[in-house]
N, C-alpha and C positions, 0 to 999 in steps of 0.2 A: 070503197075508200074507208080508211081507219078513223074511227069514229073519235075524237080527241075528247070529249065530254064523259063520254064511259071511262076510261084510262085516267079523266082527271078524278072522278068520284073515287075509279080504286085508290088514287095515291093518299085521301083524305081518311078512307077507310082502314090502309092497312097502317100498322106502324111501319114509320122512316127510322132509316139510320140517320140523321140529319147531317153528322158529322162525312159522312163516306159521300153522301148525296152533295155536299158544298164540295167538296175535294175532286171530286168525276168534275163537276160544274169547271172547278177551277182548271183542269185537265184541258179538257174542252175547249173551254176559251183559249188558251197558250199555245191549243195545234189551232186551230180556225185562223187564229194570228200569225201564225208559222206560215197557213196556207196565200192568206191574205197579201203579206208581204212579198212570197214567191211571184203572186198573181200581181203586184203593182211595180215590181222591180228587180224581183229574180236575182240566179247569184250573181256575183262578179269572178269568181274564179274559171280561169282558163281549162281546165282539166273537169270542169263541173259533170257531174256522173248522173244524168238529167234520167234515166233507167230505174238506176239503185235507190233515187232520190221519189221519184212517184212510187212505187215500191214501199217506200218506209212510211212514206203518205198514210199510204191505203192500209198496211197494215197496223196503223196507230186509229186511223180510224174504226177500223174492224176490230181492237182491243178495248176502244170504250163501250164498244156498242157490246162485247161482250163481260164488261165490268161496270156495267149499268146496274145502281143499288138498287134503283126501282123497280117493280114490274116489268114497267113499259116505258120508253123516254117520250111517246106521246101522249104521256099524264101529265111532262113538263109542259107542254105547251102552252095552255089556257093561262097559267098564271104568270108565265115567265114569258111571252112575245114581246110584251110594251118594254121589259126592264134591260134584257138580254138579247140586242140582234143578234151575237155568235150564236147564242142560244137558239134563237127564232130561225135563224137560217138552214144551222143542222136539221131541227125539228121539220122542217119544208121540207127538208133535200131528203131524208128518210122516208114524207106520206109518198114525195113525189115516185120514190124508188120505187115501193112497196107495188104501188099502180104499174106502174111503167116494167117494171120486169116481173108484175101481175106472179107473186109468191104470195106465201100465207104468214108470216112474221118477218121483223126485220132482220132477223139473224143469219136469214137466206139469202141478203143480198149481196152481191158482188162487189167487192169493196173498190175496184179501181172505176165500175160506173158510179158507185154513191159518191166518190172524189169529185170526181168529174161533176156531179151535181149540186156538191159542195162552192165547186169552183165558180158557178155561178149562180148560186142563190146569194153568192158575196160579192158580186159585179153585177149587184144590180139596184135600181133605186130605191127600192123599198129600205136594203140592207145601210146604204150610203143616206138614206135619209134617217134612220136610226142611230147609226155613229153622230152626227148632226147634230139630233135633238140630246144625244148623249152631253157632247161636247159643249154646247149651246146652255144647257142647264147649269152646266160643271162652273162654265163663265160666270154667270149670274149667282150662280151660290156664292164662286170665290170672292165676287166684289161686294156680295151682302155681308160675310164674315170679315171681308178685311174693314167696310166702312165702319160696320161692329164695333171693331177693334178700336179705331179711329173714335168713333164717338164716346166711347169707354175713356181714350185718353181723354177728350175735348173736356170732362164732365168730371175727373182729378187731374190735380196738377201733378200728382206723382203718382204712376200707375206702376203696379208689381206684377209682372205674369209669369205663372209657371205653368210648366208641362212637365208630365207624369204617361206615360205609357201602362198601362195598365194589362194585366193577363191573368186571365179570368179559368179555375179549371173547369164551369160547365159555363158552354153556351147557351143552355137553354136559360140558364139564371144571370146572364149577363145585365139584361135589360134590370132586372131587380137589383142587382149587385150597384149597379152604376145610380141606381137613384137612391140607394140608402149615401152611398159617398157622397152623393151630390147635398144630400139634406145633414150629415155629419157636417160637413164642410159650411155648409148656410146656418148651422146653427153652434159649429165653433167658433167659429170668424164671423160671427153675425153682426161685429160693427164695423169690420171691413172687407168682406167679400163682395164684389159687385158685379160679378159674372163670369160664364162662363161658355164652351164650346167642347163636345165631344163628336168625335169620328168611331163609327164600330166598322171594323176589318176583319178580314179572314186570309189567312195565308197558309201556303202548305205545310210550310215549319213551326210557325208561331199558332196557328189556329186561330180560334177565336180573339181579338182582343182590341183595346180601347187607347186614342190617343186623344191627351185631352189638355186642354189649354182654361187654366184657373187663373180670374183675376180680382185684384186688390187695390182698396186704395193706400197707395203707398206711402199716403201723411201719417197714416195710423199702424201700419206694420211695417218691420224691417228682415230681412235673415231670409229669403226668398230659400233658400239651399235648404234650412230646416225644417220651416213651415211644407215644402215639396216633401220630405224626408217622415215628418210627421202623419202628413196625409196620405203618403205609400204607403205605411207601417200600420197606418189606421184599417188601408185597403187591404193589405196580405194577413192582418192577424185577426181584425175582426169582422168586417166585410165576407171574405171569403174563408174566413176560420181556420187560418194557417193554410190554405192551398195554391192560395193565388200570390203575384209575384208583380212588381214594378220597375220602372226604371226611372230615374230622376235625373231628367233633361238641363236642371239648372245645376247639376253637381259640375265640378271641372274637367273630370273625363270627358264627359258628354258636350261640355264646349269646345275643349279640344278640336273638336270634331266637327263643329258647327262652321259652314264657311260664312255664313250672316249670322251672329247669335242674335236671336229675338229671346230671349227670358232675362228678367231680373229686375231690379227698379227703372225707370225712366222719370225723368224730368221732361224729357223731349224727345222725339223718336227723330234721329238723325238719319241719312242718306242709308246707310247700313241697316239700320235697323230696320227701315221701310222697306228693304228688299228682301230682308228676313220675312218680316212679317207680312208678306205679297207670299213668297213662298212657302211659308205652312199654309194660310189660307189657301191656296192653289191645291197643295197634297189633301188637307184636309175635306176637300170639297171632290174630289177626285172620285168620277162613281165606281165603287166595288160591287161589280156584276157577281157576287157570289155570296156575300155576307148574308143578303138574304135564306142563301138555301140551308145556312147553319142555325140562325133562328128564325125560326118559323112566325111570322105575323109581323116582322121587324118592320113598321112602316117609313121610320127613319133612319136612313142610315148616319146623318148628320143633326147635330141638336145643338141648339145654339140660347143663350140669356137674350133679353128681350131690354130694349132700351124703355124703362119706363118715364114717368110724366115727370118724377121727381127728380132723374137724371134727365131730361130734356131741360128742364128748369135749369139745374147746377150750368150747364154748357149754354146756356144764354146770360147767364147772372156771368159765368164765367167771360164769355164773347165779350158783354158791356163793358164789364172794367177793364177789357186788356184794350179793347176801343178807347176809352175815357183816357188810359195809362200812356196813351202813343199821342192824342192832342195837344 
């Protein structure tokens, strides 16, 4: 049996590409999902070519296993089981192979039995109880951010939120990148900034990057459009020293586009706005089985402002006179 402890020490010893290593990752996941859904519901077309189609399976498989950046993909194992079941699952159906058709690497293995083994390391409970706790967490983040949200309004009468998408050109300086804007921001608007939410993502187009939701009280600032405009400009010129790049979610292009707009001032967060703002909290909270593998030690993928004792205060002095106001 393939010792996954050894393979994990080489992957800490040698250098990673970390970039190629998230990207394989993301790969990965998008055939396992391919597989998964074949396996829970199959095609619907008439002429379906059920041959050609296991066929393209196996040799997608047998092209990651041979465009694997690391040494060994059971280096992934030990620290990516709990985060990533497609992850964890592949990495099974590999020792399992490795035994069972009793070769000496994995690159000997017979791609339509590793399928096959694929097929049900993902039909089964271990893997179904993982999606689970995936889903189950996702939950509970998203109602922790939206009440967030909520108490932030409870705590001003006029609340300002923008979002700023953020692209960062190194991942490995993302995490430092986002906390100098974060303290720029707290100490330009330091008589009305009142919190905040950031998501780190990784995609195959966009790579590395940050979606982040900045809030205000809105008795004391106005121009939501600028103030967003000002703190991207802060981000791409001196943040990341002219390399890095934004997009500003409260401009008008980008509402366009919005079928709930959640950014800009509120008085009151109406019917609309509440499903907006259900809706980012839900993306935002949404676990990126891969972010991790681009920066290395990321233990959050989600970061969120903290309701302190002085806004807990505001929202009960708040609560009493709207009590007092309605007698």
């Amino acid at each position: 049996m393939i010792n996954a402890s050894v393979f994990h020490n080489q992957l800490q010893d040698n250098e990673v590409d970390y970039a190629s290593l998230a990207s394989w990752v993301y790969r990965l996941n998008e055939l396992l999902k391919q597989i998964l859904d074949d396996l829970e519901d199959g095609p619907d077309e008439e002429d379906f070519d059920r041959c050609s189609f296991e066929q393209s399976l196996a040799e997608d498989l047998q092209c990651l296993l041979l465009s694997c950046p690391v040494a060994d993909p059971f280096s992934l194992d030990e620290s990516s089981r709990t985060i990533n079941p497609y992850l964890s699952a592949f990495i099974s159906s590999l020792e399992q192979e490795v035994v069972e058709q009793d070769v000496d690497n994995f690159l000997q293995l017979d791609p339509r039995a590793l399928l096959q083994r694929v097929r049900e390391n993902l039909d089964c409970c271990t893997f179904y109880k993982g999606l689970s706790n995936l889903k189950r967490n996702e939950q509970s983040t998203s109602r922790s951010l939206f009440q967030y949200i909520l108490d932030l309004k409870a705590a001003y009468s006029k609340l300002m939120i923008i979002r700023l998408d953020l692209y960062t050109p190194s991942h490995l300086e993302s995490v430092r990148h986002w906390e100098q804007l974060k303290k720029y921001v707290a100490e330009r608007y330091a008589d009305s900034h009142v919190g905040f939410a950031v998501k780190f993502e990784y995609g195959l187009q966009r790579g590395l990057h940050m979606h982040t939701m900045l809030f205000f009280n809105g008795s004391v600032v106005r121009q939501d459009v600028t103030i967003a405009k000002a703190i991207g400009e802060h981000w791409k010129g001196t943040v990341t020293a002219g390399k890095g790049s934004y997009s500003n979610c409260n401009a008008l292009e980008h509402l366009k586009r919005m079928r709930y707009p959640a950014v800009g001032s509120f008085h009151q967060f109406d019917e609309r706005t509440l499903k907006g703002l259900k809706h980012i909290a839900s993306y935002l909270t949404e676990q990126d089985l891969t972010v991790r593998f681009v920066v290395p030690g990321l233990s959050r993928t989600l970061r969120k402002g903290v309701i302190s004792k002085e806004k807990r205060s505001r929202i009960e002095m708040r609560s009493i006179r709207q009590a007092k106001s309605l007698e």
